[in-house]
N, C-alpha and C positions, 0 to 999 in steps of 0.2 A: 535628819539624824543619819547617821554612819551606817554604814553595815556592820557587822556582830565583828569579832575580833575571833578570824581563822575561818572565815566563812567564804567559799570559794568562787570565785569569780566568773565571770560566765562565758568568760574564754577559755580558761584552768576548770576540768572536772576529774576526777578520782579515776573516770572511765578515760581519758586522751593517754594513749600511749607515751611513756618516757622519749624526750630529745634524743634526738639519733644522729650521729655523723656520717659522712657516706664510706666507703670502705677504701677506697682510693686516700684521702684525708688519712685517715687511720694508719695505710699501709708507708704511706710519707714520714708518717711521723715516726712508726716503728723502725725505718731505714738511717734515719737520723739521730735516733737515740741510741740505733745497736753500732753506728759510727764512731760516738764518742764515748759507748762503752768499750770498743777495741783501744780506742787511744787511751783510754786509763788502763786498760789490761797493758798496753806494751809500756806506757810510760812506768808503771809498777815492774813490770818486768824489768825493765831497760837499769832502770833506779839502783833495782835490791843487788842486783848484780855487779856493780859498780864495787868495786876494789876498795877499803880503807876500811879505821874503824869506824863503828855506830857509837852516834851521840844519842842523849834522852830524846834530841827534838826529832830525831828521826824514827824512833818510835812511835813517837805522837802521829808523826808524819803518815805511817804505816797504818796504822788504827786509824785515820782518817779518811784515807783513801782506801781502804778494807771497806770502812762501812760506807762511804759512796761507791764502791764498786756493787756490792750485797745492793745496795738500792737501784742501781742503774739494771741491774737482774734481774728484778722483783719489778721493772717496771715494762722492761721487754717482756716478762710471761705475763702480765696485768694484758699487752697490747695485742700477745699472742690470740688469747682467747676472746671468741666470739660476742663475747660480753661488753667489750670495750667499742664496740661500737653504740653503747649506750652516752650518751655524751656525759655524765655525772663518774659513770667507769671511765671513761678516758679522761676527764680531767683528774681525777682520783690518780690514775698511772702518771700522769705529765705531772702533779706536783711531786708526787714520789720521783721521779727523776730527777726533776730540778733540787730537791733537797741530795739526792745523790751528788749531782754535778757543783754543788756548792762543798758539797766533805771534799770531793775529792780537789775541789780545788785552793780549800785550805790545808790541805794534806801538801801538794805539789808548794804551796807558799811554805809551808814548814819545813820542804826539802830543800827551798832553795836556801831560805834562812839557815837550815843545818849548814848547807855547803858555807857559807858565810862563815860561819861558826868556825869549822873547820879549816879557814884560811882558804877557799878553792882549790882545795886538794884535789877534789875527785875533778873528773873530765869526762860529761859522757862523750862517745868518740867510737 
């Protein structure tokens, strides 16, 4: 017969300390995350500043890339703290980022769609 259903295996016990990454691992991934948080920060920058009027889809645009910015933040302070070297924290922060880098890069599809929209009026330049 089976073992009981939640009954813990005799490699897995309540006493083994939580999965750990090494800190080097960790500090890699926080240098590459806070990379392409700069490149949504200047690509928002670079964008809003842009000369013309605003269409709906570029508001959409904005609120999306807003809120992958806010996540791509919230995943650099997750990686700040000491905590994240817990490997369940650091995957916790790494999906939080990839859900960032996915708004933000329906947000950048939505700007370019506006510019569409807009006949390619604007020019970044």
């Amino acid at each position: 017969m089976g073992e009981p259903v939640g009954a813990a295996k005799p490699e897995e016990t309540a006493s083994d300390p939580p999965a750990r990454i090494d800190a080097a691992f960790r500090n890699g991934s926080l240098t590459a995350i806070s990379v392409v948080l700069g490149f949504s920060l200047s690509f928002l920058n670079r964008w809003a500043a842009l000369p013309g009027p605003w269409l709906g889809v570029d508001l959409a645009a904005v609120a999306a890339i807003a809120v992958g910015i806010v996540a791509q933040v919230i995943a650099v302070a997750s990686l700040l703290s000491t905590r994240s070297l817990s490997l369940a924290y650091y995957h916790r922060a790494v999906v939080i980022f990839l859900v960032g880098l996915a708004c933000v890069a329906i947000g950048v599809a939505l700007a370019i769609a506006g510019d569409l929209v807009a006949g390619g009026q604007r020019v970044l330049g």
